[in-house]
N, C-alpha and C positions, 0 to 999 in steps of 0.2 A: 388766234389759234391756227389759223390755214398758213400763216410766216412761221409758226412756232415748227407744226409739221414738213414743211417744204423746206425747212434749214436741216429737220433733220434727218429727213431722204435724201438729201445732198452731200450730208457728213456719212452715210450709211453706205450710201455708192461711192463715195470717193473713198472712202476704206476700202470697201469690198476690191475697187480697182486696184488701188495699191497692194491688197493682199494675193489678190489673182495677182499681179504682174511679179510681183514676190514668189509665189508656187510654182510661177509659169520658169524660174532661174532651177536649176538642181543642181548639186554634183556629186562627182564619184571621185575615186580613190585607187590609184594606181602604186604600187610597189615600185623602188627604184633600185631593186636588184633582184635576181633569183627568175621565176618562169617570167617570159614576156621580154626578157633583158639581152642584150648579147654582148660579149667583149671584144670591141675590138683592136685594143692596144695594150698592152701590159709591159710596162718597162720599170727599172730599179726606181726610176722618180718620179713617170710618168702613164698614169692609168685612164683608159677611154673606155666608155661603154654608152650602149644606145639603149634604152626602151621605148615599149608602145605607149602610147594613151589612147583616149578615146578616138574612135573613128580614122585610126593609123595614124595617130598626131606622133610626131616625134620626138622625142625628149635625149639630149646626149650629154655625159658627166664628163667633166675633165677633172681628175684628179695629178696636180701638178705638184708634187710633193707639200710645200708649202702652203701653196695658192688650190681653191678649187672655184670651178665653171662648171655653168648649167647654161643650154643654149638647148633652144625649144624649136621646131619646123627645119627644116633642108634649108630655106635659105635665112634664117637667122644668125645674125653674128655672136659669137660667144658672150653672154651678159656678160658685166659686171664679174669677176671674178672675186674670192673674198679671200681673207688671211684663213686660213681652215684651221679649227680645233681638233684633236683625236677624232673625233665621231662626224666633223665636215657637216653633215646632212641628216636629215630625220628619214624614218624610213620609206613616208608616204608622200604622193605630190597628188596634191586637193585640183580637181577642176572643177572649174566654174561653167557648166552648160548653157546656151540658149535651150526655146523651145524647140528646136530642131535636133538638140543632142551635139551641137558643135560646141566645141571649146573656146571661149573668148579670155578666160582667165586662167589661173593658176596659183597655189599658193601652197611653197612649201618652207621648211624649217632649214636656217642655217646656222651652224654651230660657228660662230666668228672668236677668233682671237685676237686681243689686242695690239698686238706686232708681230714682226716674225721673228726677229729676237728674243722673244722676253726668256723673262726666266723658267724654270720647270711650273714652278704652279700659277702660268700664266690664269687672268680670269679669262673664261669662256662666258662669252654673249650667245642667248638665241634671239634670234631673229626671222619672224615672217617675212618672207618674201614674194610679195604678189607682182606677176609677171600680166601683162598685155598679152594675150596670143590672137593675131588676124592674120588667118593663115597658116601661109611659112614664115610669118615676122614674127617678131616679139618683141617684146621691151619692159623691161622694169616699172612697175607703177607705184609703187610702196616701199618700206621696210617698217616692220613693225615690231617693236617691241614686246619680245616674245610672254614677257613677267609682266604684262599689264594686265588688269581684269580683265576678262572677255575678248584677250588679242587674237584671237580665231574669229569671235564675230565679227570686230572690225577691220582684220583684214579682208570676210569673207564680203563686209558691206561697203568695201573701197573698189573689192573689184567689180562688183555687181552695178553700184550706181556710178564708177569713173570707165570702166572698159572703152565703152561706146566714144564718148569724148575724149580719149585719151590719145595724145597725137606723139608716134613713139620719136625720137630724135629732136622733138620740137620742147615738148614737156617735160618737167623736172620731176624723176619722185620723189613724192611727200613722205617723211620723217615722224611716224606716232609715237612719241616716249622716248624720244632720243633714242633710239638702237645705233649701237654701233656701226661705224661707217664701212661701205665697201670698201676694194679697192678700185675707183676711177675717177673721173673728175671733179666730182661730190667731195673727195678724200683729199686734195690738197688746195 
């Protein structure tokens, strides 16, 4: 009876632990246009704009006619770029907090097309894309198939339990449900 008890104070705190360090994660939700945004390029093919995140984190859109980039902190280099659909982008970008309220993740909606030639009613993919943020870095850590069951949980539990070890230029992102590929060197 006293093993039966002390296995299961052991299973009762290791839950408890994992659900604290689970509560101890948050995040919030940032708009990527409209107040908080600013424009600072606008050309017939070529559209740039910045917004805030949390605690001045900085987030900048490149809309390239075709092609669109998202690149996260001052010295980050432009992700990944993708073939963009009408609509490019979803309207919100999810972060992933520590307990300090800093942002180590990110994860937001890409509307990807499957070429850039295709014809008028090319298919449109969505696609989660959870980004590494340490820092002014970032890096891609996922894409996730946006029409999976629960593709928001699991991208929210990719960045949550990979951030930390996730080593950017070294690491490959992981592929959930086949989503459609970027454009880099994943793509040929």
């Amino acid at each position: 009876m006293k093993s039966t008890k002390a296995a299961i104070f052991v299973s009762v705190a290791l839950s408890a632990g994992h659900i604290g360090s689970a509560a101890a994660q948050s995040a919030v939700y940032t708009e990527i246009k409209g107040e908080g945004c600013k424009q600072l390029r606008s050309e017939a093919e070529y559209s740039e704009w910045q917004c805030l995140g949390p605690v001045g984190q900085r987030v900048l859109f490149a809309d390239m006619g075709l092609m669109f980039g998202v690149q996260f902190g001052k010295d980050a280099k432009l992700q990944p770029p993708f073939r963009a659909a009408a609509a490019s982008i979803g309207n919100k970008i999810e972060w992933r907090l520590d307990t300090s309220g800093q942002p180590y993740a990110s994860i937001f909606r890409a509307f990807v097309s499957e070429e850039i030639n295709a014809p008028k009613k090319q298919q449109v993919h969505q696609v989660l894309v959870v980004t590494k943020i340490d820092g002014a870095r970032a890096c891609h850590m996922a894409y996730v198939n946006a029409k999976l069951q629960n593709a928001n949980a699991k991208a929210a539990e990719i960045a949550d339990t990979r951030a930390a070890g996730f080593k950017c230029g070294q690491d490959i992102p992981e592929r959930i449900g086949e989503p459609q590929r970027f454009y880099d060197a994943e793509s040929s």
